[in-house]
PAZAPA-4460 file (N, C-alpha, C; in steps of 0.05 Angstrom, whole numbers, plus 32768, in hexadecimal, padded with zeros to 4 digits):
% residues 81
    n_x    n_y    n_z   ca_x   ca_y   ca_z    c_x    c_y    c_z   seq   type   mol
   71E3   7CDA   742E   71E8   7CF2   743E   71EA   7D0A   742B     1      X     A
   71DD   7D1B   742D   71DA   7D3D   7421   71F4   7D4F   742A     2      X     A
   71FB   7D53   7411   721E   7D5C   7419   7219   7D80   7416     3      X     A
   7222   7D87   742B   7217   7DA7   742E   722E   7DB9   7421     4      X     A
   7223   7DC8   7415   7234   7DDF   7404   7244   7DE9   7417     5      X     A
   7260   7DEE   7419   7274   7E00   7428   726B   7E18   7424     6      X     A
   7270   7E28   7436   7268   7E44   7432   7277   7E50   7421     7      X     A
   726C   7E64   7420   7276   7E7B   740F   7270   7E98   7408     8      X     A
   727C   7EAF   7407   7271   7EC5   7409   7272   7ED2   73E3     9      X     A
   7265   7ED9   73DE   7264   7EE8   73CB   7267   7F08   73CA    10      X     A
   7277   7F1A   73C1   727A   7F42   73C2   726B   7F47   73AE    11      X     A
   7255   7F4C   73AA   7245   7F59   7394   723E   7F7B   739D    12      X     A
   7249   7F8B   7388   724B   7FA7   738D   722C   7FAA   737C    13      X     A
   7224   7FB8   7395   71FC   7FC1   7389   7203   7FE1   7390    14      X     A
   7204   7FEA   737A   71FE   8007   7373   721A   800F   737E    15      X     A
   7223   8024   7382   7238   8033   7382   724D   8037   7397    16      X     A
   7238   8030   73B3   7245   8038   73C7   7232   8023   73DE    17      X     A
   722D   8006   73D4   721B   7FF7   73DF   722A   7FDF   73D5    18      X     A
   7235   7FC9   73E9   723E   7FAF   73E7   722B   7F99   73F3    19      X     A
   7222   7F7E   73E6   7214   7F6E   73F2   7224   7F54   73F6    20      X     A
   7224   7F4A   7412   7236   7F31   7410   721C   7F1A   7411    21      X     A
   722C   7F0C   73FB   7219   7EF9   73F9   7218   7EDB   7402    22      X     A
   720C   7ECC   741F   7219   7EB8   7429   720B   7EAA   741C    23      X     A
   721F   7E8C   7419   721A   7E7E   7407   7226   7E63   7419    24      X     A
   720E   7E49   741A   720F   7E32   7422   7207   7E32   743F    25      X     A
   7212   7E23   7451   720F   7E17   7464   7227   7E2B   7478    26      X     A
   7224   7E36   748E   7230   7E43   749A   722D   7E41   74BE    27      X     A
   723C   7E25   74C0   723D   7E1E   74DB   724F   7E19   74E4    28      X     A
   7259   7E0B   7500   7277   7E0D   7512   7286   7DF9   7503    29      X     A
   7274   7DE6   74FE   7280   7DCF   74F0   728D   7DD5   74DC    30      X     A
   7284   7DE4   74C5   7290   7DE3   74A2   72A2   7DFF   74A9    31      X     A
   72A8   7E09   74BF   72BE   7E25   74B7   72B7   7E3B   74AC    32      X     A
   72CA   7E49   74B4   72BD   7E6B   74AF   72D3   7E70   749B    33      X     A
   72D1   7E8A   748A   72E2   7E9C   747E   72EF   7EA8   749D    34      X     A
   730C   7EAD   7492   731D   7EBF   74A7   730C   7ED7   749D    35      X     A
   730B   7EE9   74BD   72F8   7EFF   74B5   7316   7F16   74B3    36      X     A
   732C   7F0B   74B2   7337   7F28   74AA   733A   7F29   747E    37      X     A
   733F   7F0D   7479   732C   7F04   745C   731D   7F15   745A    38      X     A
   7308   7F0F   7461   72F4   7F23   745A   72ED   7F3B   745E    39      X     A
   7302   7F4A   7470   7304   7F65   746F   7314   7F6B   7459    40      X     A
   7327   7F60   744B   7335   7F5E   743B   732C   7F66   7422    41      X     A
   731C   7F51   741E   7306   7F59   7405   72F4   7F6F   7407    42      X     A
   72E8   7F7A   7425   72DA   7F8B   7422   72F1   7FA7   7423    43      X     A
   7303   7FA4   7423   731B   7FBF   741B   7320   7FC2   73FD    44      X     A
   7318   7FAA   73E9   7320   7FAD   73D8   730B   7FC2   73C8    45      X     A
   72F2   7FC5   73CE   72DD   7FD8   73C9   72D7   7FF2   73D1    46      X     A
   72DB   8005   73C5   72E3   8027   73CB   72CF   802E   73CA    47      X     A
   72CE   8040   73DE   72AF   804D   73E7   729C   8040   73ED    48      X     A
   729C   802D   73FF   7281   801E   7407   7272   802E   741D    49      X     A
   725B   8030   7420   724E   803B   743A   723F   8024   7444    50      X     A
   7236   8017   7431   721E   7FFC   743C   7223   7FE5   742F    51      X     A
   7226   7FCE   7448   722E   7FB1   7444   720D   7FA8   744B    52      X     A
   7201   7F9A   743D   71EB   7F84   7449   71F4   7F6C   7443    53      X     A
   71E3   7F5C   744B   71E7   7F3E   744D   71D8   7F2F   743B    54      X     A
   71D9   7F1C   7423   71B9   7F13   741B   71C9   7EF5   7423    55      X     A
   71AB   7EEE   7436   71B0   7ED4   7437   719C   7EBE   7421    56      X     A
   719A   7EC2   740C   718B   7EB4   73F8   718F   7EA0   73FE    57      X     A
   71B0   7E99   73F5   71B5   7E7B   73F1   71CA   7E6F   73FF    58      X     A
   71C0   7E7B   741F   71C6   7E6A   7439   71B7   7E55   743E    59      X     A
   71C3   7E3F   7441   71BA   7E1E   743F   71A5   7E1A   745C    60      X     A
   71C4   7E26   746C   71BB   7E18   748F   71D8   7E2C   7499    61      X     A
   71CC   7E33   74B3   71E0   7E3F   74C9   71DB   7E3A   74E8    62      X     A
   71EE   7E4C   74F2   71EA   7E45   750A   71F3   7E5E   7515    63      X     A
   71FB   7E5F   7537   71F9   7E74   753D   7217   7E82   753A    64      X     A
   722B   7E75   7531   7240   7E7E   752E   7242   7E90   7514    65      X     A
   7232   7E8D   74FF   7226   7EA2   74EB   7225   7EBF   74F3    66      X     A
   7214   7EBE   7507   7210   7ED4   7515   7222   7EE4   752E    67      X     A
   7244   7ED2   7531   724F   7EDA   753C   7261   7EEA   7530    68      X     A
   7265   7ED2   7510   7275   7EE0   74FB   726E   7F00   74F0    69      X     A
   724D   7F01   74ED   723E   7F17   74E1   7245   7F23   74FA    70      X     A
   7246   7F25   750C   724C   7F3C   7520   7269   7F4C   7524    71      X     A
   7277   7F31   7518   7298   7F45   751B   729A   7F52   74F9    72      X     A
   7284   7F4A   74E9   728F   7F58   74D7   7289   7F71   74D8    73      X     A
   7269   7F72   74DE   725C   7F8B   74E6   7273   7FA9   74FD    74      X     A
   7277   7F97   750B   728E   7FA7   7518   72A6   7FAD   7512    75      X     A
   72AB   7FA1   7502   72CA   7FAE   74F2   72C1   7FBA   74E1    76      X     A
   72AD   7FBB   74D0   72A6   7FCD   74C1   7294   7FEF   74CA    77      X     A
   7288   7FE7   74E1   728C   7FFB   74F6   72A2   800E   74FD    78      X     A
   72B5   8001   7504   72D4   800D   750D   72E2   8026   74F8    79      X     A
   72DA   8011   74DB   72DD   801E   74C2   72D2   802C   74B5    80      X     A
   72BE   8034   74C8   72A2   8044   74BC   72A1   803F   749C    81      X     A
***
């Protein structure tokens, strides 16, 4: 049996006022999410951001809860312009 990487996000600051989160592994209902207030957490710790993207390089496998998570982040970071 092929044992799947736990997820994981990576903060890589690209240029000045540009953050890229970087998902990393397998990101389905099964293996668990980051608490997304966590990860607003971390994205407070970075001053002056205007732009978060996503690189999904070295996402294994997901599902659609990926995309439920990417939606509340997108919206709290919305809130927070």
């Amino acid at each position: 049996m092929v044992q799947e990487t736990q997820n994981q996000i990576q903060y890589i600051p690209v240029g000045g006022s540009q953050l890229a989160l970087q998902l990393i592994g397998t990101w389905k209902r099964d293996t668990g999410f980051p608490l997304i207030h966590e990860v607003m957490s971390h994205l407070g710790s970075f001053h002056k951001i205007t732009t978060i993207s996503f690189d999904t390089q070295h996402l294994t496998a997901w599902d659609s809860h990926l995309l439920v998570f990417l939606s509340k982040v997108i919206a709290i970071c919305g809130e927070y312009g």
